[in-house]
C-alpha positions as a Markdown table, in Angstrom:
| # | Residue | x | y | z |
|---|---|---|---|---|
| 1 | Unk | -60.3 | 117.3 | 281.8 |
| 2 | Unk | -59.7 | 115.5 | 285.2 |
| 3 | Unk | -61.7 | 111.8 | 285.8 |
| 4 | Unk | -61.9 | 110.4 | 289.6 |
| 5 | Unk | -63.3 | 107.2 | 290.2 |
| 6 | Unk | -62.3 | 106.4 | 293.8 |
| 7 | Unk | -58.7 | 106.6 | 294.5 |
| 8 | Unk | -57.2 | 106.7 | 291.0 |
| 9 | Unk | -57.4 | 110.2 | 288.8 |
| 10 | Unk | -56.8 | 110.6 | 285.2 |
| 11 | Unk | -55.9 | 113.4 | 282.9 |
| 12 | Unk | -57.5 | 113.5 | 279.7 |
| 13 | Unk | -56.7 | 116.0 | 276.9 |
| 14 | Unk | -59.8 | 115.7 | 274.6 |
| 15 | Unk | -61.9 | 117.3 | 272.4 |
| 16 | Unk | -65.1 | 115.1 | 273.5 |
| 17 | Unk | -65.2 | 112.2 | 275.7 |
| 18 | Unk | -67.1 | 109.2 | 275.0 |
| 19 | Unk | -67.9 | 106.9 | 277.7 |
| 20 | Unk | -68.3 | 103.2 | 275.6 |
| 21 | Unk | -71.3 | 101.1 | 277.8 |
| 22 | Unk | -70.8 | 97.0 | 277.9 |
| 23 | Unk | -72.3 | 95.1 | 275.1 |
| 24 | Unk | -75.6 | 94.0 | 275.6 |
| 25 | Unk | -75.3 | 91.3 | 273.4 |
| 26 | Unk | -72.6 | 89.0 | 273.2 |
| 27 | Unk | -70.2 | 89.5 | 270.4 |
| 28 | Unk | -69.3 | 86.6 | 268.2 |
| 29 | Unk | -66.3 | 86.8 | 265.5 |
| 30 | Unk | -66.5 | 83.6 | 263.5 |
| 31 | Unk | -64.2 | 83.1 | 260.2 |
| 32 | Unk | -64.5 | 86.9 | 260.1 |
| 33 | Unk | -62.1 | 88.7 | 257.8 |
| 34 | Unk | -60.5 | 91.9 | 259.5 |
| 35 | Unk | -60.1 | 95.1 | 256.8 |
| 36 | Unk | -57.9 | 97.7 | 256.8 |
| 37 | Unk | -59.6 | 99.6 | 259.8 |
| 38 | Unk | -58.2 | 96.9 | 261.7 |
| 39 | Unk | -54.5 | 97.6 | 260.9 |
| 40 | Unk | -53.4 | 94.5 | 260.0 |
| 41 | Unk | -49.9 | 95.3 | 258.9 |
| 42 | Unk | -49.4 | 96.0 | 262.8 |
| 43 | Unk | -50.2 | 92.4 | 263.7 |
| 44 | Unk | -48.0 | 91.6 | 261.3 |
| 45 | Unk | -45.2 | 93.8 | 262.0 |
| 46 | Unk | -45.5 | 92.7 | 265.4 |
| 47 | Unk | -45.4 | 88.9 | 264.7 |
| 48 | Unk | -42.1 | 89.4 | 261.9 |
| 49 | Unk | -40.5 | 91.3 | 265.1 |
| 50 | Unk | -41.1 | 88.3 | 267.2 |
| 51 | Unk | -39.3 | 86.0 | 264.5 |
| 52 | Unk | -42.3 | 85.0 | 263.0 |
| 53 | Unk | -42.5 | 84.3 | 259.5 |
| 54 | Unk | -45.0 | 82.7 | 256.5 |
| 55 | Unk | -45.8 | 79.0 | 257.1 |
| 56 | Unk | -45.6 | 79.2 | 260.9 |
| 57 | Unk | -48.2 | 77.9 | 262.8 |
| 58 | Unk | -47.6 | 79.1 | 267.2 |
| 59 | Unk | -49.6 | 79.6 | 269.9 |
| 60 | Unk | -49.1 | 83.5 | 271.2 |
| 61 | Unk | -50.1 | 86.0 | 273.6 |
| 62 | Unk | -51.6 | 88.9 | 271.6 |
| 63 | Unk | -51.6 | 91.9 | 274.4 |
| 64 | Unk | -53.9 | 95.0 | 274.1 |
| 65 | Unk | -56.3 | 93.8 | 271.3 |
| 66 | Unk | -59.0 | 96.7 | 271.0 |
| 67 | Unk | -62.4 | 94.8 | 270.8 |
| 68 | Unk | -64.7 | 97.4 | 269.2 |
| 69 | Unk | -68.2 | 96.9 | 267.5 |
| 70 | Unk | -67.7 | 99.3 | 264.1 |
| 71 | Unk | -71.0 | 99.5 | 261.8 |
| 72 | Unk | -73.1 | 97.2 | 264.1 |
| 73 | Unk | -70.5 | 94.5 | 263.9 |
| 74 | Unk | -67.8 | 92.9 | 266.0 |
| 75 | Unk | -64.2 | 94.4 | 265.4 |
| 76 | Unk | -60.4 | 93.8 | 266.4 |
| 77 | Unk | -57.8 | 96.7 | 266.4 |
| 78 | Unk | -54.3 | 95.9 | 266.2 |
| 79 | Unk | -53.0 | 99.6 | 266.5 |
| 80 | Unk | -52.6 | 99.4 | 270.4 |
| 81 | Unk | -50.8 | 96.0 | 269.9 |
| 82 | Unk | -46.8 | 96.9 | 270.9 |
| 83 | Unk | -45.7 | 93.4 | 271.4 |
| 84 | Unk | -46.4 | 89.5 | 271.3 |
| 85 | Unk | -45.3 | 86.8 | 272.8 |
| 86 | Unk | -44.5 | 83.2 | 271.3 |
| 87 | Unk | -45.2 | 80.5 | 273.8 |
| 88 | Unk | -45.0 | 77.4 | 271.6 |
| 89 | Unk | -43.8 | 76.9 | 267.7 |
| 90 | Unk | -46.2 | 74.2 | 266.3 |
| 91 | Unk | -44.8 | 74.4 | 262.6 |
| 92 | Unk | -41.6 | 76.7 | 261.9 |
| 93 | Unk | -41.8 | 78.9 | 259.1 |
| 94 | Unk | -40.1 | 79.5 | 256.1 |
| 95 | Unk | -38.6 | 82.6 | 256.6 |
| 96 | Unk | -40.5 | 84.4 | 253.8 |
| 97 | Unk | -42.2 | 87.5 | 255.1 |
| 98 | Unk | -45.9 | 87.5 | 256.4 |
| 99 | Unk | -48.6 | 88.5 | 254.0 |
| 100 | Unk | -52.2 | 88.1 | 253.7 |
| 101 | Unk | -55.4 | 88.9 | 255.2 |
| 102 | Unk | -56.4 | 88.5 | 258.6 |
| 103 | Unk | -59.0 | 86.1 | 259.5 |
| 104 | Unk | -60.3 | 85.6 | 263.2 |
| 105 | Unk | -62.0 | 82.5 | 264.0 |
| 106 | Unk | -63.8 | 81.9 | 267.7 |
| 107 | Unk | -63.3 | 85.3 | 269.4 |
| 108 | Unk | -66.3 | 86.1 | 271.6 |
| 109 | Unk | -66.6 | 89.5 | 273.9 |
| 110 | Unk | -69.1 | 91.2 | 275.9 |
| 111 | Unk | -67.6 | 94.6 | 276.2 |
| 112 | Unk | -65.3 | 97.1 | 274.2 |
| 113 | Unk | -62.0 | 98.1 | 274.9 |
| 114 | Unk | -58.3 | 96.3 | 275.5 |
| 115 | Unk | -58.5 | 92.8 | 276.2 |
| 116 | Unk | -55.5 | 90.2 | 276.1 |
| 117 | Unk | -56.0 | 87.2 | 273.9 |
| 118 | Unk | -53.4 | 84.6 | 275.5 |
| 119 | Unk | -52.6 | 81.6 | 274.2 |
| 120 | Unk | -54.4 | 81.4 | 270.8 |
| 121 | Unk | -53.3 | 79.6 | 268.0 |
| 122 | Unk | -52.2 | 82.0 | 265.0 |
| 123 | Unk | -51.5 | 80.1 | 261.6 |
| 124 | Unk | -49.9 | 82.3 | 258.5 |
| 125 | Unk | -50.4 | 80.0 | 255.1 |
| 126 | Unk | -51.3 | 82.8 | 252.6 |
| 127 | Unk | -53.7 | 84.5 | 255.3 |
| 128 | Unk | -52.9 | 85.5 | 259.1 |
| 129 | Unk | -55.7 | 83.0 | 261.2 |
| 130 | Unk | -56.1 | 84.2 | 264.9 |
| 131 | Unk | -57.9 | 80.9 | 266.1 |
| 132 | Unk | -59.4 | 81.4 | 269.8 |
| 133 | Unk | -60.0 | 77.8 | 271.0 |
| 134 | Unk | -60.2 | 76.0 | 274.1 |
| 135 | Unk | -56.2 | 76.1 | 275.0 |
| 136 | Unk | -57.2 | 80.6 | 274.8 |
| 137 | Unk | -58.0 | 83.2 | 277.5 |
| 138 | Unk | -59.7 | 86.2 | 276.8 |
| 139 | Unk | -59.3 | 88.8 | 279.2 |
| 140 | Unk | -59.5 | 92.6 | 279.6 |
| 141 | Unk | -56.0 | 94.5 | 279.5 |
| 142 | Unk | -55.3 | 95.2 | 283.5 |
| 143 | Unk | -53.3 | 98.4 | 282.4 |
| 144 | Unk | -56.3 | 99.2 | 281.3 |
| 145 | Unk | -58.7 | 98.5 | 284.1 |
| 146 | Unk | -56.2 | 100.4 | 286.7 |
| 147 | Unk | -55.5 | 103.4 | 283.9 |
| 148 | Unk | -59.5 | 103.8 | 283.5 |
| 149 | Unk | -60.9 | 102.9 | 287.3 |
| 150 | Unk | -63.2 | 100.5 | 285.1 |
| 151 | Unk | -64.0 | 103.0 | 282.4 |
| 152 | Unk | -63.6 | 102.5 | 278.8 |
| 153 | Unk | -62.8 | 106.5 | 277.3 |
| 154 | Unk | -62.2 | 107.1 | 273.9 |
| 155 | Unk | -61.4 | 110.1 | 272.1 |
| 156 | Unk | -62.7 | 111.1 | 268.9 |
């Protein structure tokens, strides 16, 4: 299947296409506990590759975070997440691996798909806490703006 939106074409091998509308409503993820359909250990994985480890508390760039609403309620996705980035160490760790839950605090969207949290404040005491505050920008993934002409696809 062959997409053109302007000048830019895409290629997509699928066995449906869904085209995912903007969220009417805005989204709101307060103290909300992510479960596995969130993938987790890849947030984790990512933050032990960046030398992260239990105890720290940093303020990262978390690229290509996959806002979804799943069963009527706000959602993050971790699986497109290949790397982050450590801007500041608040608290060093203790060089024990990362466990836990993941808990995101302040996170508000308007629309599915890849968005880029930058500079939010990330805590791991027994639980992973992504913290969006006032120091964090939330903005769509531009890979993903150019790959879709503005178009969120999924394939299911």
């Amino acid at each position: 299947m062959t997409l053109s939106k302007g000048f830019v074409t895409i290629e997509v091998e699928v066995f449906q296409l869904v085209v995912c509308p903007p969220v009417q409503r805005r989204c709101v993820m307060d103290a909300t506990t992510l479960g596995a359909f969130s993938q987790p250990e890849v947030l984790i994985a990512r933050m032990e590759e960046a030398g992260m480890s239990h105890g720290v508390e940093a303020r990262i760039d978390l690229p290509k975070a996959h806002m979804v609403i799943a069963d009527g309620q706000p959602s993050v996705l971790f699986c497109p997440v290949d790397r982050i980035r450590v801007r500041r160490t608040l608290k060093p760790g203790n060089g024990r691996r990362i466990s836990g839950e993941v808990v995101v605090r302040g996170l508000e969207f308007r629309r599915a798909g890849l968005h880029d949290l930058m500079n939010v404040l990330v805590r791991t005491n027994g639980r992973v806490e992504l913290i969006v505050d006032r120091e964090t920008e939330v903005w769509p993934t531009v890979d993903e703006e150019a790959r879709t002409g503005g178009l969120i696809i999924q394939a299911t």
